[in-house]
C-alpha positions, 0 to 999 in steps of 0.5 A: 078182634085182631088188628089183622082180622078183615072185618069184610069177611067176617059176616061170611062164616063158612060153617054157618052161613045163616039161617034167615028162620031166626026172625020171627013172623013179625019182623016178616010183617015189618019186611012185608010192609017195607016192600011194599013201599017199592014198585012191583018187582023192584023189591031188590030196592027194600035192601037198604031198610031191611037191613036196618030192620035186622039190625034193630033186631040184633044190633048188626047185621049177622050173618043171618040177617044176610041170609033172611034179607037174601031169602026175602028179596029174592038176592043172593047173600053175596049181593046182601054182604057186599051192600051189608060190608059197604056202609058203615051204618051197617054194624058188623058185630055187636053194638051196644045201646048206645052208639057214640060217633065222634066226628073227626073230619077236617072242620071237627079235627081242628076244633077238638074232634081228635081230642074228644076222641082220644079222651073217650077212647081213654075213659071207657077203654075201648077204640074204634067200633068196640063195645064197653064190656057192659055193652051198653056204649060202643064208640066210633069216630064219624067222618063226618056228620054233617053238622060243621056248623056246629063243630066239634059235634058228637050223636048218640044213635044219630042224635046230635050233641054239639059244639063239643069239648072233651070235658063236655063228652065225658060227662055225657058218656057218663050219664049215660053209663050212670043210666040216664038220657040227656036231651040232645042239642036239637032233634028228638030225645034218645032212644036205644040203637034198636030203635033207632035203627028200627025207626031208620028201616022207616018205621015213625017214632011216634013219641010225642016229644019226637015229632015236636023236635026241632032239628036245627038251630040258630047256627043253621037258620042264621043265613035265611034269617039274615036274608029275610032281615035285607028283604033277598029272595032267590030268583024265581022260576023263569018259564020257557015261554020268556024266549027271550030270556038266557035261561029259557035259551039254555034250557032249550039247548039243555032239551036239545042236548039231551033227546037221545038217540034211543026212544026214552033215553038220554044223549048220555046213554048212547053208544059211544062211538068206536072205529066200527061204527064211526069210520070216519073218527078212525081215519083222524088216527091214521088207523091205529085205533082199527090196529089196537082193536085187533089186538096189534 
């Protein structure tokens, strides 16, 4: 792809606008049973997973994957592609089956996340969001994976492999490439990026290893283990009955604050108050917000 090409617009074709009849009645099913996670005429809030589930299929969200979640949900596919364009979870061409993320926000940056990602981008001759020509790995660097406990970090399809080097990265891209999963640091076995993404639309992996995972280790257990060793607890829950208590006053205030001025809304949803409907706030200014309202 050019570097001048604008990856939001190329879910759009104007001459193939998508046709959502490529998915067969089993993805429906699997549709159907997604809406039905949502309350009765909110199944604009499925838009999320549904993506997820059409990607699984595909491997990206297409543009008839746009078309079939505009078809189901109701929406039209400008509102699917700008959800769609919005997230980079949602792939825009092709991925391989295997997503490799390397992290190189701050804490992973400093630590080796740049070098491990100039190393890999090197040994499979690919950069950012570009597939290997096997189309088996496609590499991308994560802002942040959430796990700086752990940093440099890599995942493979959200799976993380931590505490990371360069020469640690490549042996991992290279079991891969040579046909086999390594187990990730923590969490459940790997997977394909289909499935991965099938199991995020929130469809259970039900491998029996997977449920057994454990997703966090001692690096991030190390503070609740160091409070049970010095006997800390947190504060317990204070009743509002204890009135003579800072807490119980404040949130009587924090009730007060927020009754509203409409019935089953918050203080912070009320109008706010402007020249007309609040006289006495102009007057502060002499009158010039009456003066800007005309357009003066």
């Amino acid at each position: 792809m050019s570097p001048s090409t604008n990856t939001r617009l190329t879910l759009i074709d104007i001459e193939r606008p998508g046709n959502a009849d490529v998915f067969d009645a089993e993805v429906r099913a699997a549709a159907d049973e997604i809406i039905a996670r949502y309350p009765a005429g909110q199944s604009r809030s499925a838009l999320l997973p549904m993506l997820h589930l059409v990607q699984s299929e595909q491997t990206y969200v297409s543009a008839d994957g746009i078309a079939f979640c505009a078809d189901v949900l109701g929406l039209t596919k400008a509102q699917v592609a700008a959800v769609a364009t919005f997230y980079t979870m949602y792939k825009r061409k092709l991925t391989g089956e295997y997503l490799v993320s390397v992290c190189t926000n701050t804490l992973c940056g400093m630590l080796g996340g740049d070098d491990i990602y100039r190393t890999l981008s090197d040994t499979l001759g690919v950069g950012m969001n570009e597939t290997t020509a096997d189309g088996l790995i496609t590499l991308e660097h994560a802002e942040c994976l959430a796990a700086c406990d752990y940093a440099p970090v890599v995942t493979v399809n959200y799976e993380f492999f931590d505490n990371q080097t360069p020469e640690s990265a490549s042996g991992l891209v290279s079991e891969l490439r040579g046909g086999s999963r390594p187990l990730p640091t923590r969490g459940a076995p790997l997977c394909s990026f289909r499935e991965i993404s099938r199991q995020i639309a929130g469809f259970v992996d039900q491998r029996p290893e997977s449920v057994r995972a454990s997703a966090t280790g001692p690096q991030t257990e190390a503070g609740v283990m160091l409070a049970q060793q010095r006997n800390e607890q947190a504060p317990g829950y204070q009743p509002e009955q204890d009135a003579g208590s800072a807490s119980a006053g404040h949130a009587e205030r924090a009730a007060a604050e927020n009754s509203g001025t409409r019935d089953g809304s918050s203080a912070n949803d009320a109008p706010l108050n402007t020249f007309q409907s609040d006289p006495a706030a102009d007057s502060k200014t002499g009158g010039q917000s009456e003066r800007i309202g005309k357009g003066d």
